[in-house]
N, C-alpha and C positions, 0 to 999 in steps of 0.2 A: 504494500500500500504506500503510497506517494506518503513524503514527511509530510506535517504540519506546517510549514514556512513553507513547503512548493503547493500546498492545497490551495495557501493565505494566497499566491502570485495568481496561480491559474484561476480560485473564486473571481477575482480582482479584473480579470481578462475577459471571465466570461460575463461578467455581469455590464463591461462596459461593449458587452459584442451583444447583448440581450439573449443570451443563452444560457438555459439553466444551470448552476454553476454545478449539478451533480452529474449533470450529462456531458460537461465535457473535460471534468476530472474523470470520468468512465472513460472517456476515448482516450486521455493522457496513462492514464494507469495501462490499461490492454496495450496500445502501444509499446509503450516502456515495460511493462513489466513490474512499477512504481519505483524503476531506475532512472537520475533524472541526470546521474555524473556519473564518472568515473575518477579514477586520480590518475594519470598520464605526468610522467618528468613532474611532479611535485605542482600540478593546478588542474582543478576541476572542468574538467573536458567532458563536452555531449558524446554520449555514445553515438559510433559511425555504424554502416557495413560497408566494406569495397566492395564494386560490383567489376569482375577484372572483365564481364562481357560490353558492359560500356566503355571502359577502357580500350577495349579493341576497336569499338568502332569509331572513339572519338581521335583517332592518334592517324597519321599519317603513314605512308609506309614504312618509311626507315624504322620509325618512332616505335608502329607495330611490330614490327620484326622484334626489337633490341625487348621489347616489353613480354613477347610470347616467350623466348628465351631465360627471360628472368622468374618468369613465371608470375606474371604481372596482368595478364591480359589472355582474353580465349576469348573465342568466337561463340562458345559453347555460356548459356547461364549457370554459374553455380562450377564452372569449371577452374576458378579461383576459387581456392580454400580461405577462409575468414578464420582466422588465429581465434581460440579461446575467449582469450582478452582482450581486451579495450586497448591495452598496452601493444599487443599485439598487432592491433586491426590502425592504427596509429602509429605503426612502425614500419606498415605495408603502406599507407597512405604517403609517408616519409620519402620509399623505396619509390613509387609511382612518380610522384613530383618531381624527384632530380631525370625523369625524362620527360614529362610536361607537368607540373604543375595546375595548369587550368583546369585539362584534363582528368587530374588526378582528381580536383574537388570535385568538378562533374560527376567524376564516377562513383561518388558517396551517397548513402541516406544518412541523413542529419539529425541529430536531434529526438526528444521526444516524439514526433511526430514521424519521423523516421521518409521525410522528405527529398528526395534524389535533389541534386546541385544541380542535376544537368535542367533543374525547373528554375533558373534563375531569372531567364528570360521571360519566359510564361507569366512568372510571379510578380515580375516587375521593378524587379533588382537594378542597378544600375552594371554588375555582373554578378559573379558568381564567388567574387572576394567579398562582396557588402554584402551577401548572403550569409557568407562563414563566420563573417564577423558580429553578425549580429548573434546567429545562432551558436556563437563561442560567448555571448554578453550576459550570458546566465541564464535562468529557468524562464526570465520572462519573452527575452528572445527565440528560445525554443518554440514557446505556444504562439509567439506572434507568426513566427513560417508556420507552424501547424496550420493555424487561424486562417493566413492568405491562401496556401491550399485548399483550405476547405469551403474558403468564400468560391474561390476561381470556378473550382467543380458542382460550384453550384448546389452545395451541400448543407446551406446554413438552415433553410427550410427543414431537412431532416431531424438535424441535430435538435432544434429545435423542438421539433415535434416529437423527437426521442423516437422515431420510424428507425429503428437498426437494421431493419433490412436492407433500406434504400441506403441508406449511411453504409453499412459496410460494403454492397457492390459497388459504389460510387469511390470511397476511399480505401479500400485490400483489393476491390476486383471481383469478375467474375465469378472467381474458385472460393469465394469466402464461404459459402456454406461448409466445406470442408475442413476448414478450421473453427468451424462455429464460431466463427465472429461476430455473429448478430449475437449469439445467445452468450457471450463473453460477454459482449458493451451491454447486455440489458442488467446481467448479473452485477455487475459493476457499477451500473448505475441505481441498481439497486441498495447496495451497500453504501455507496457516499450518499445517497440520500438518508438514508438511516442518523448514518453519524451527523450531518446536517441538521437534523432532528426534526426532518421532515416526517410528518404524518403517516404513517401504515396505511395502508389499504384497510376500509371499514366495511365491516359487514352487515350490510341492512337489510331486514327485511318482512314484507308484509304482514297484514294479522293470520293468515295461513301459514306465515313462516317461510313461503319461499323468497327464492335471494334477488333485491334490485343490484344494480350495479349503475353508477351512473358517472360525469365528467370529475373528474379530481380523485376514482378510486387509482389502489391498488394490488396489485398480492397475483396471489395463482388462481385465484377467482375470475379475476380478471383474464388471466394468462387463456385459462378455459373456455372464456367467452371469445375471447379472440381466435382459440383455435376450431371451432364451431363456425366463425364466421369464416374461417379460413375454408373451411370444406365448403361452405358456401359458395366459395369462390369470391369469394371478395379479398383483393391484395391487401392484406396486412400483415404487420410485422406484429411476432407476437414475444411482448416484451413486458406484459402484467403493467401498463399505464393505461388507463384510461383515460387517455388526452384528446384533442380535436379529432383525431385521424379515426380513431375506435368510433367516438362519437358518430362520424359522420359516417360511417360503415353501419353502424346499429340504424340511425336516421335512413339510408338504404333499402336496408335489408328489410325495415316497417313496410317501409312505401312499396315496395314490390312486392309485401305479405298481406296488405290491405291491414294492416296494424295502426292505432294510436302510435303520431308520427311525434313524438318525444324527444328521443334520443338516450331514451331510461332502457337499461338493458332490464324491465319487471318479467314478470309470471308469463303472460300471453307472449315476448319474444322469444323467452327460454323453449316456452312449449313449439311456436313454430318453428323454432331454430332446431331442436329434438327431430321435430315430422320432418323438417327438408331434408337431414344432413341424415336419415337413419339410413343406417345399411350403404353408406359412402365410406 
């Protein structure tokens, strides 16, 4: 879990980006791992990875030759080995430079946010040194490249809405179901919400006793009802919030069941959601 002084920077960040400050201390945590340094030559350095397949292609020939030989560059992803350590992965960055430099930063993920250089341009850098240098300027520089990635990709909406689904294919890719990255950032934000001392998930429910569910819940009540409307066929990410996006899925799902249009997940939704979804 991320310390106390990097929670205080990143609340501070998110609060002045209007994004809930548990949802994007979840995405700094799974990122990182709630690793926000390292100690490299005696000063706290963001954690890198070399990517030695960017490195091939960002190098020229000579450059490429001298770099495959040192074993610095491959054509191949994943065909440079990434040292252990931090110390390590900072020592092969070192190796990379004394044959291009520019290159070499290009060819990193940066920081918490675990950001490639070679997005300096994209991002709006003036290059790819006021990039490093920022995200070398401490925990708040790390979230600030997080942050502009995630505006760029058009991502802030997500986060926002805490949709992990759409957040994780937008920022890991494609293949994120596979490392369950939605269901890491929901767990996650489950937990910094807690310690925030934000509210539980409340269980309410009629004089019959069955369960409403409405905007501001949370838990695996919620998680449940989300998965129901999932068989539904209604795209949502299911991440036990009941926020706008659930809302407007249950608002939906009424209208097309000829239900009292609410947006209260009561008794008569659970029941039509039961008949539609049985035996799917």
């Amino acid at each position: 879990m991320l310390s106390e002084d990097n929670r205080n920077e990143i609340i501070k960040l998110a609060k002045e980006k209007g994004i809930p400050a548990a949802a994007l201390l979840a995405v700094c945590d799974v990122e990182s791992g709630g690793k926000v340094f390292s100690k490299v030559k005696g000063r706290d350095e963001p954690l890198i990875r070399f990517e030695g397949h960017y490195f091939y292609r960002l190098l020229g020939a000579a450059k490429r030759n001298n770099a495959v030989v040192q074993g610095l560059a491959s054509r191949k992803a994943g065909g440079v080995k990434n040292p252990r350590t931090q110390a390590g992965r900072w020592n092969l960055l070192a190796r990379a430079s004394e044959i291009d430099r520019d290159a070499a930063l290009q060819s990193c993920s940066w920081g918490i946010g675990q950001v490639m250089g070679a997005h300096w341009r994209w991002l709006d850098y003036a290059s790819v040194d006021a990039m490093v240098v920022e995200v070398r300027s401490g925990v708040t520089g790390q979230v600030q490249l997080m942050l502009k990635f995630i505006e760029k990709a058009g991502l802030i909406s997500a986060i926002r809405n805490k949709d992990w689904r759409v957040f994780a294919r937008g920022y890991n890719g494609p293949s994120y179901a596979k490392n369950d990255y939605d269901r890491k950032l929901a767990k996650a934000f489950d937990r910094y919400n807690q310690l925030l001392g934000n509210k539980p998930a409340r269980r309410r429910a009629n004089k019959n006793g069955l369960v409403m569910l409405q905007y501001g819940d949370r838990g695996d009540l919620v998680r449940d009802l989300q998965m129901k409307l999932q068989a539904y066929g209604v795209a949502i990410a299911v991440d036990g919030d009941f926020g706008p996006v659930t809302k407007r899925a249950v608002t939906v799902f009424q209208r097309n069941n000829g239900l009292l249009i609410d947006g209260i997940a009561g008794p008569q939704t659970f029941l039509a959601l039961e008949r539609v979804t049985k035996g799917i």
